[in-house]
Structure formats: structure tokens, C-alpha cells
TORTORMAR-639361 format. One record per atom (N, C-alpha, C, O): residue number from 0; residue in one letter; atom name; x, y, z. Coordinates in pm, 1 decimal, decimal comma. Each point is the difference from the previous one (the first is absolute). Example, Ala and Ser with C-alpha at 12.3 -4.5 7.8 and 13.67 -1.06 7.14 Angstrom:
<nodes>
   k r  a     east    north       up
   0 A  N   1319,0   -569,0    780,0
   0 A CA    -89,0    119,0      0,0
   0 A  C     90,0    120,0      0,0
   0 A  O    103,6     -1,9     66,5
   1 S  N   -138,6    106,9   -138,5
   1 S CA     82,0    119,0      6,0
   1 S  C    -77,0    109,0     73,0
   1 S  O     50,9    110,8     16,9
</nodes>
This chain:
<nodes>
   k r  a     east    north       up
   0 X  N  -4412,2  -2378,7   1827,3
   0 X CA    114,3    -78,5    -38,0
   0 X  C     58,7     49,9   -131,7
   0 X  O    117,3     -8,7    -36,3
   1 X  N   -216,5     60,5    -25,8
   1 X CA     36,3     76,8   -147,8
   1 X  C    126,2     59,4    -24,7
   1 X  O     91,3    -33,0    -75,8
   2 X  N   -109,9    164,3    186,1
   2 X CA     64,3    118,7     47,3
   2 X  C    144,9    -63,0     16,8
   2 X  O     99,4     39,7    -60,6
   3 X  N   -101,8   -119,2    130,4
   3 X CA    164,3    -55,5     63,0
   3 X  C     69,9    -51,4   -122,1
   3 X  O    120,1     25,1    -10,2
   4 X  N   -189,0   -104,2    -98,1
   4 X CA     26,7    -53,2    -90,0
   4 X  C     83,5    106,0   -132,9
   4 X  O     96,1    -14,9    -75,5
   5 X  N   -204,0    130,0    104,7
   5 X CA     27,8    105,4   -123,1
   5 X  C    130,8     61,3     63,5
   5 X  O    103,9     -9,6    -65,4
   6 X  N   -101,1     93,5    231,1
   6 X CA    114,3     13,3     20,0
   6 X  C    143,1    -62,9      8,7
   6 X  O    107,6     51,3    -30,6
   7 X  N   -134,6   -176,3     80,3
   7 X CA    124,7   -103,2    -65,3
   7 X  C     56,4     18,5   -132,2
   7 X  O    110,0      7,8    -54,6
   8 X  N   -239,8     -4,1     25,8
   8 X CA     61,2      9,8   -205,9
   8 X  C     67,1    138,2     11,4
   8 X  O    101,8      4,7    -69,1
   9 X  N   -127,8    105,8    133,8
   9 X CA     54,6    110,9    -92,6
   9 X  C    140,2     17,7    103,8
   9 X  O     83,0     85,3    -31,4
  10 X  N    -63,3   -162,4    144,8
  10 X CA    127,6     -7,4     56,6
  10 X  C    118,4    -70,5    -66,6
  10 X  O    118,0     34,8     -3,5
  11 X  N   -172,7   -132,7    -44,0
  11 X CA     82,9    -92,0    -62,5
  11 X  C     67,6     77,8   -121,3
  11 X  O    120,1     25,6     -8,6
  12 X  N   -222,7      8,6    -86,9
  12 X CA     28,1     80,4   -110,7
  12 X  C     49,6     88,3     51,7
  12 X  O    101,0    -12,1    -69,3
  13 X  N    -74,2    106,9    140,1
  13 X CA     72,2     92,5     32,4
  13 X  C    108,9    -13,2     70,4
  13 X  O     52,5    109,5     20,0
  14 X  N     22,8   -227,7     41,7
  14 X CA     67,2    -48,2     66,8
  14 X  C     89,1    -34,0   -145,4
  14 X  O    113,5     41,0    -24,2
  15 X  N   -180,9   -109,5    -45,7
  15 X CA     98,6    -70,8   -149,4
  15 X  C     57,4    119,3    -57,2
  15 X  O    121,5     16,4    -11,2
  16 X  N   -221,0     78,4    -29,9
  16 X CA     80,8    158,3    -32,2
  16 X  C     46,0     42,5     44,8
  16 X  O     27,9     97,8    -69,4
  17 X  N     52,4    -82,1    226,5
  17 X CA     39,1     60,0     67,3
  17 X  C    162,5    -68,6    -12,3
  17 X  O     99,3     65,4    -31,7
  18 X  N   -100,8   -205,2     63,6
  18 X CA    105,4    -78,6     -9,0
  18 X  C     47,7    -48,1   -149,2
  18 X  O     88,9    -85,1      1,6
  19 X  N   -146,6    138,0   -162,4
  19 X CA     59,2    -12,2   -109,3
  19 X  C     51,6    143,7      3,6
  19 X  O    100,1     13,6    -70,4
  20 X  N   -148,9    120,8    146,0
  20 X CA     49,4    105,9    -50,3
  20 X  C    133,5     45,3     93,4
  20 X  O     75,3     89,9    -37,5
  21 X  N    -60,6   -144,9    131,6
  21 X CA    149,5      6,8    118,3
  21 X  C     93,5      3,4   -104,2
  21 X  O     48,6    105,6    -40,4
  22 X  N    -12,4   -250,1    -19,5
  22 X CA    137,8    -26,8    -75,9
  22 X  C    -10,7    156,0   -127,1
  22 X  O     91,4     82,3     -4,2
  23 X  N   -181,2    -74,4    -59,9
  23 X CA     -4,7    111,1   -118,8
  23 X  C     71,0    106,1     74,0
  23 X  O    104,8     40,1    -50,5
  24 X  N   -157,7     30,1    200,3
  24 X CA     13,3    120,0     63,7
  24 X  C    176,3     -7,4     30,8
  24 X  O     60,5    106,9     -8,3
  25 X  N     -5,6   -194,9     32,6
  25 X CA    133,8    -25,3      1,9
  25 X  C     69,2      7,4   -152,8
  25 X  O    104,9     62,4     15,5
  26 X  N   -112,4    -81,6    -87,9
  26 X CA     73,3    -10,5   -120,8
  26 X  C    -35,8    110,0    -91,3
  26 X  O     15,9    -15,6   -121,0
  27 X  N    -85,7    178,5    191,9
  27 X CA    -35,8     47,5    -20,3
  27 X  C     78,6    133,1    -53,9
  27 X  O    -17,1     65,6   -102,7
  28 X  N    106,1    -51,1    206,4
  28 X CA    130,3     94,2     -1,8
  28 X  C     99,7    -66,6    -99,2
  28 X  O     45,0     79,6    -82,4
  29 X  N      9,2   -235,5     69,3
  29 X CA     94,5    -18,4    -96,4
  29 X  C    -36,6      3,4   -117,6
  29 X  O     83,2     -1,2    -90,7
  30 X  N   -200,9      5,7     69,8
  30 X CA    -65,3    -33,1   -125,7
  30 X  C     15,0    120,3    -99,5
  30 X  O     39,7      7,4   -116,3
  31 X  N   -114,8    137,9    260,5
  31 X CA     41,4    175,7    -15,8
  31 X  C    172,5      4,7    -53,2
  31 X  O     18,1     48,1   -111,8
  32 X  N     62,0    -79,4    162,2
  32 X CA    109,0     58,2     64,9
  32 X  C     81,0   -107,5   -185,7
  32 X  O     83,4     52,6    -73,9
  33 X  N   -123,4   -149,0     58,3
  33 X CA     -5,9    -90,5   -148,6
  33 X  C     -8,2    112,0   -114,3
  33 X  O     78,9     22,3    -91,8
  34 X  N   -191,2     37,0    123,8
  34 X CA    -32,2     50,0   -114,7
  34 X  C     35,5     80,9    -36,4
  34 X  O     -3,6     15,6   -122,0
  35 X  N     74,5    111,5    229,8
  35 X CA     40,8    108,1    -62,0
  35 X  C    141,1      7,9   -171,9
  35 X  O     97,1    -51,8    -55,1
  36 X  N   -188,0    149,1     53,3
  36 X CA    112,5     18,6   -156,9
  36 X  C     99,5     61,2     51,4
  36 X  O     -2,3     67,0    103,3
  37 X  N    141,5    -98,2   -209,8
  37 X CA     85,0     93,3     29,1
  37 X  C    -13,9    144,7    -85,1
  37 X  O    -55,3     17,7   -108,5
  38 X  N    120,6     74,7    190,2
  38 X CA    -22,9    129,1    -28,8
  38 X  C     65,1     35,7   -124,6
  38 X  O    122,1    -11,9     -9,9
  39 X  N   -195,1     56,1    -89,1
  39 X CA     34,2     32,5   -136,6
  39 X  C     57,1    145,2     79,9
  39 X  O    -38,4     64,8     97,4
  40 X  N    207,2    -47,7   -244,7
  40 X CA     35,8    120,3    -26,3
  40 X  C    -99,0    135,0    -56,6
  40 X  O     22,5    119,4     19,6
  41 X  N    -85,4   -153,0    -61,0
  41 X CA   -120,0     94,5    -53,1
  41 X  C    -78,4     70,9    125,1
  41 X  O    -86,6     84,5    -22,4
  42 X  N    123,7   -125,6    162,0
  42 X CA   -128,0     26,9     97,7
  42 X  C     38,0    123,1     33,6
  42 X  O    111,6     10,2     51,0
  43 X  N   -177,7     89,6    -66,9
  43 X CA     16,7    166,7     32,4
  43 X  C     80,7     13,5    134,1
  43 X  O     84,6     88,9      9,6
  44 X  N   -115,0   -195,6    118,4
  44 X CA     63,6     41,5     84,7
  44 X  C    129,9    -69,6    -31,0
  44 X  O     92,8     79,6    -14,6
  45 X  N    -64,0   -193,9      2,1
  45 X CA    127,9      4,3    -44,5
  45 X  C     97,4     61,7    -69,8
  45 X  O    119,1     10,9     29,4
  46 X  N   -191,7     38,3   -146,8
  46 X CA     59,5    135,8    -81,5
  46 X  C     57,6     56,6    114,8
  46 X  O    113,9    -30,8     35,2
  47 X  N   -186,6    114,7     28,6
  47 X CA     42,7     88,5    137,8
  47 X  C     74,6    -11,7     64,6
  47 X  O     83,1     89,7     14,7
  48 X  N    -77,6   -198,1     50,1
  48 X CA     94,4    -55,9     82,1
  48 X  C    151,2    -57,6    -45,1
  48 X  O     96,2     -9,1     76,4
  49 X  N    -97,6    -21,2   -193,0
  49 X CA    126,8    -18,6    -96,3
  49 X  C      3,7   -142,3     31,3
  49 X  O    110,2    -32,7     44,2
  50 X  N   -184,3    -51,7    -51,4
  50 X CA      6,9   -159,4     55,2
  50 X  C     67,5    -59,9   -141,4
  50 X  O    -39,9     21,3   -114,5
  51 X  N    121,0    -79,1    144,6
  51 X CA     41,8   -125,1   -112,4
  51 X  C     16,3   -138,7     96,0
  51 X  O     31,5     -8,9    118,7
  52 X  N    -67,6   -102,0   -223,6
  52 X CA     -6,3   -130,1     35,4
  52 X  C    131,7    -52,5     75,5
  52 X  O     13,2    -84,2     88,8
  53 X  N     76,4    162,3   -154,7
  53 X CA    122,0   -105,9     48,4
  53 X  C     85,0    166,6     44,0
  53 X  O     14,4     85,2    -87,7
  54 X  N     34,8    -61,3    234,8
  54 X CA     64,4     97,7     20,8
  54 X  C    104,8      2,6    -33,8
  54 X  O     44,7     99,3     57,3
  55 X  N     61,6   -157,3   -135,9
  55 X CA    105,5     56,2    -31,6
  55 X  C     19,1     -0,1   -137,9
  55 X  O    108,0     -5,9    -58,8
  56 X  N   -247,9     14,5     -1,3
  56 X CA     26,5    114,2   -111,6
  56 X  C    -71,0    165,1     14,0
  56 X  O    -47,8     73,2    -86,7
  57 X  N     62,7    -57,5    212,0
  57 X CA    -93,8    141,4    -12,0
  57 X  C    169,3     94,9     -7,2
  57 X  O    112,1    -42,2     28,6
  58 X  N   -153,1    173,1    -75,6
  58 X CA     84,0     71,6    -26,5
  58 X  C    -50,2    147,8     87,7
  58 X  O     60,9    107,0     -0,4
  59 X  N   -124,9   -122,7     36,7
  59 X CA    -59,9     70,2    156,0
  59 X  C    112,1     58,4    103,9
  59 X  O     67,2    -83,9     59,9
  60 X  N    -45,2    209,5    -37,1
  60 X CA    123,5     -7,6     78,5
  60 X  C    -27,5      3,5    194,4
  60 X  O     71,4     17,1     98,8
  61 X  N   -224,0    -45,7   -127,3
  61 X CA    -49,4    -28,9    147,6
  61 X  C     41,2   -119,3     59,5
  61 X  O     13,6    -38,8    116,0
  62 X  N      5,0    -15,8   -243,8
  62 X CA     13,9   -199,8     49,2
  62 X  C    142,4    -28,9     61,2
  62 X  O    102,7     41,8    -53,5
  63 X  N   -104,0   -117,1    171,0
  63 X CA    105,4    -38,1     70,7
  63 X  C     18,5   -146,5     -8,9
  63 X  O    -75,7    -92,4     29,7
  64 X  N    201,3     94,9    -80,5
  64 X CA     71,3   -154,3     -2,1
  64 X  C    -66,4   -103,3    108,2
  64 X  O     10,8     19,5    121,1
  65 X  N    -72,6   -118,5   -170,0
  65 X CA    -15,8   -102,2    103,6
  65 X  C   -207,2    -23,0      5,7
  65 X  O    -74,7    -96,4     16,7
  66 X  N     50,4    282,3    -47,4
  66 X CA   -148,3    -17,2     27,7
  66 X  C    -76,4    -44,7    -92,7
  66 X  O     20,8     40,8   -114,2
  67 X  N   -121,8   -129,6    137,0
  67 X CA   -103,3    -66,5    -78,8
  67 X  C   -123,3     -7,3    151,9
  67 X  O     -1,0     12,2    122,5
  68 X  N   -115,9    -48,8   -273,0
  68 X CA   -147,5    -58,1     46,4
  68 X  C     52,4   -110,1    114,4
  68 X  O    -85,3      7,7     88,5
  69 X  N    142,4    -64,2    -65,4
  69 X CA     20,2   -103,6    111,2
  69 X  C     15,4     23,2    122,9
  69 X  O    -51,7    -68,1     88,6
  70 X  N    146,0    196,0    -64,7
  70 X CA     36,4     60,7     97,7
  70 X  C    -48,6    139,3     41,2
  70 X  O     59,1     86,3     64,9
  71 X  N   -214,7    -86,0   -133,5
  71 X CA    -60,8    118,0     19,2
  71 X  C   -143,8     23,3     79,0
  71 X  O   -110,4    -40,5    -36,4
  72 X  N    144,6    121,1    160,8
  72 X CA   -114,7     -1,1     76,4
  72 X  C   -147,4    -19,0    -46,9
  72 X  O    -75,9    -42,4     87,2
  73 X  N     15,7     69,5   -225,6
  73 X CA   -101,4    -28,3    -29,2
  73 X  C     -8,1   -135,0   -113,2
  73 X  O    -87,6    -42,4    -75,4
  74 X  N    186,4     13,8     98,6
  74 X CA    -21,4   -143,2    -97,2
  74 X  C     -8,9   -142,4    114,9
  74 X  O     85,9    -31,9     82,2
  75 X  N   -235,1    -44,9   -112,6
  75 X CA    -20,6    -76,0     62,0
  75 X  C     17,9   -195,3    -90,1
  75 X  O    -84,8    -51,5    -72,9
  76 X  N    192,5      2,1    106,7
  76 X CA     85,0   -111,9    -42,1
  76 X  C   -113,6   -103,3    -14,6
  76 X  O      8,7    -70,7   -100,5
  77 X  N   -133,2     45,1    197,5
  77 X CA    -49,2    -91,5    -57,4
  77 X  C    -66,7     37,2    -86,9
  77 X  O    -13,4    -89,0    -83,9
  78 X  N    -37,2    177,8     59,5
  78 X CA   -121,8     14,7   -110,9
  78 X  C    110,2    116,9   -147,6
  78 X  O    -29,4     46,6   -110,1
  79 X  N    118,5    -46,4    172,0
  79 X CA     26,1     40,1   -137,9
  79 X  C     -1,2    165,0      4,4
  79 X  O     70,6     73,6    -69,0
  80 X  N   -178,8    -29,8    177,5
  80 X CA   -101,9    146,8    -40,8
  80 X  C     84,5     74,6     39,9
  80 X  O     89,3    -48,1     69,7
  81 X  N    -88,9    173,0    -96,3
  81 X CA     86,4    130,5     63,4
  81 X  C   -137,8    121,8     37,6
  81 X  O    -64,6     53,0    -90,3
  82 X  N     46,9    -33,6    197,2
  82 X CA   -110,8     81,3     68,0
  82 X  C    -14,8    138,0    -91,3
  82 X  O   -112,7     49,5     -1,6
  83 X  N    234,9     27,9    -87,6
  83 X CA      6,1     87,9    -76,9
  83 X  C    -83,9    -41,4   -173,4
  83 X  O    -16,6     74,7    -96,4
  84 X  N     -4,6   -157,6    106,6
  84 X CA    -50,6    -62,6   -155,5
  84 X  C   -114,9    -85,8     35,6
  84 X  O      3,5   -120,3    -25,9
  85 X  N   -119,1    182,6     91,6
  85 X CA   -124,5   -110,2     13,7
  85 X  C    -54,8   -114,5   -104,4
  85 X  O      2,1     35,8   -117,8
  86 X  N    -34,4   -123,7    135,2
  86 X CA    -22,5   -113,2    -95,7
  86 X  C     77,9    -86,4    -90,0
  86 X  O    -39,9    -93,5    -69,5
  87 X  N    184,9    152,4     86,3
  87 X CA     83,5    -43,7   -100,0
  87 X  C    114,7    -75,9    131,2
  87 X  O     -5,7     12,2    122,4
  88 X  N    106,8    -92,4   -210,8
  88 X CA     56,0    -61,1     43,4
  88 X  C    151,1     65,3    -27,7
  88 X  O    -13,0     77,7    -94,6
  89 X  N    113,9    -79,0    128,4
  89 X CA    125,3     73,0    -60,1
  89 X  C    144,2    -97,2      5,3
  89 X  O     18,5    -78,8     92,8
  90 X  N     66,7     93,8   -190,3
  90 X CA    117,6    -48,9     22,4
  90 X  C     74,4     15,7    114,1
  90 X  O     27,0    111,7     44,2
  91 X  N     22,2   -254,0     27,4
  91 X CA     55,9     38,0     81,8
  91 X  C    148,5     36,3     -0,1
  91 X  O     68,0     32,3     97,3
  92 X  N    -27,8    -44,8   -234,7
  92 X CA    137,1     80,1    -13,5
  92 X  C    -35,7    134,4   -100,4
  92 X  O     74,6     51,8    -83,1
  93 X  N   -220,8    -11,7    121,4
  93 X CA     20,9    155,0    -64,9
  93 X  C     30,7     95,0    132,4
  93 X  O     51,8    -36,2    105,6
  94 X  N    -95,7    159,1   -139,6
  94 X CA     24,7    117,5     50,8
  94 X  C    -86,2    141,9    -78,5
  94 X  O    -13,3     18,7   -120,9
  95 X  N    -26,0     50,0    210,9
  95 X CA    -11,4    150,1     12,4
  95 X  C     22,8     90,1     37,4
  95 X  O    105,8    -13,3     61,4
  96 X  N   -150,2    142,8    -54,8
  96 X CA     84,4     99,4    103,9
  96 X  C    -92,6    -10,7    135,3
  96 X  O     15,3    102,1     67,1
  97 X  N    -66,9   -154,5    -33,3
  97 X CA    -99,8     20,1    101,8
  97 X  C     64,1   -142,1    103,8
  97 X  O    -62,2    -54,5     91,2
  98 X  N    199,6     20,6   -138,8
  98 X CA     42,7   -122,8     74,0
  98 X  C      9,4     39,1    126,9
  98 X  O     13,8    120,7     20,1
  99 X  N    -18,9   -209,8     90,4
  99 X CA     24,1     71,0    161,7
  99 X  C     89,3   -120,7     31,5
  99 X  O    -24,5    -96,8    -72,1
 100 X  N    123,6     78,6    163,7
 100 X CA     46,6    -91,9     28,4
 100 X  C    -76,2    -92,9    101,0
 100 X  O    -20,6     66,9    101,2
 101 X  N    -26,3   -185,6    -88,2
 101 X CA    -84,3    -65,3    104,0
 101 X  C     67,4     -4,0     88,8
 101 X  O    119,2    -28,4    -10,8
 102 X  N   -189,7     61,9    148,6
 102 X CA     51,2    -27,9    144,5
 102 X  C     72,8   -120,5     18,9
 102 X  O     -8,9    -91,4    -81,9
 103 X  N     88,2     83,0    194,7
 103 X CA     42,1   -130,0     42,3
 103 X  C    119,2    -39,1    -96,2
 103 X  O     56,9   -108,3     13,0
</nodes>
């Protein structure tokens, strides 16, 4: 009768951890996607890429009227992120030369 007793116990307990850690595993990505910093001018690849915060002060003669981070195939609107700048977050009225126009 022991046995049944001890395994109950470690179901239960493991059942309670299982169902406090669900809600955490969900709020897991906004929490990520929260935190990112925005991308300092200082970041080597930005150097490179000629990124400024706000595109219509770049003096870039790549840059085309109209284009920004918003309307750029690697800039993703909910999180802020642009797939070209890992970990960082970017203006969505900047720009670089690496702009692509997004599909659709």
C-alpha cells in the first residue's frame, strides 16, 4: 500500500509542475521578443550596412524615396527584429543599404 502512496505523491508533484510551468512556456517568446535592445549606431554591422534610425536623414545615394525598416523584407513588425541585425531590435522608420522591398 506504501508503493501506491509514494507514487501518488510523486504524480501529483509532478502534475503541479507541469501545470505551473505551461503558462511560463507561453509568455516565453514575448518576454524574448520584450527584451531585445535597440540596435546601437556603434554596431560594426550597422556601420556596414549604412543603417540610420530614421531613413530620411541618410544621405546614401542607394536610398529610395519611400523605403524604410517597415517595408523591408527582413524587418519583422511584431518584434521589432530585422533578421540582418541578430539580437537587436531596429527602427522602424530607419533604413540601410541591405533594404529589399517586402513581397506582397
Amino acid at each position: 500500500m506504501n508503493d501506491h502512496t509514494v507514487s501518488r505523491r510523486k504524480f501529483l508533484i509532478g502534475a503541479a509542475v507541469a501545470a505551473a510551468a505551461v503558462p511560463m512556456l507561453g509568455m516565453a517568446p514575448q518576454a524574448r521578443a520584450a527584451a531585445l535592445p535597440r540596435l546601437p549606431a556603434t554596431n560594426p554591422q550597422a556601420k556596414a550596412l549604412g543603417y540610420v534610425a530614421d531613413a530620411t536623414t541618410t544621405k546614401n545615394a542607394a536610398h529610395k524615396v519611400g523605403s524604410a525598416c517597415t517595408n523591408c523584407q527582413f524587418y519583422t513588425a511584431a518584434t521589432g527584429a530585422c533578421a540582418l541585425f541578430a539580437g537587436f531590435s531596429v527602427e522602424p522608420k530607419g533604413w540601410c543599404t541591405a533594404w529589399a522591398k517586402k513581397a506582397g
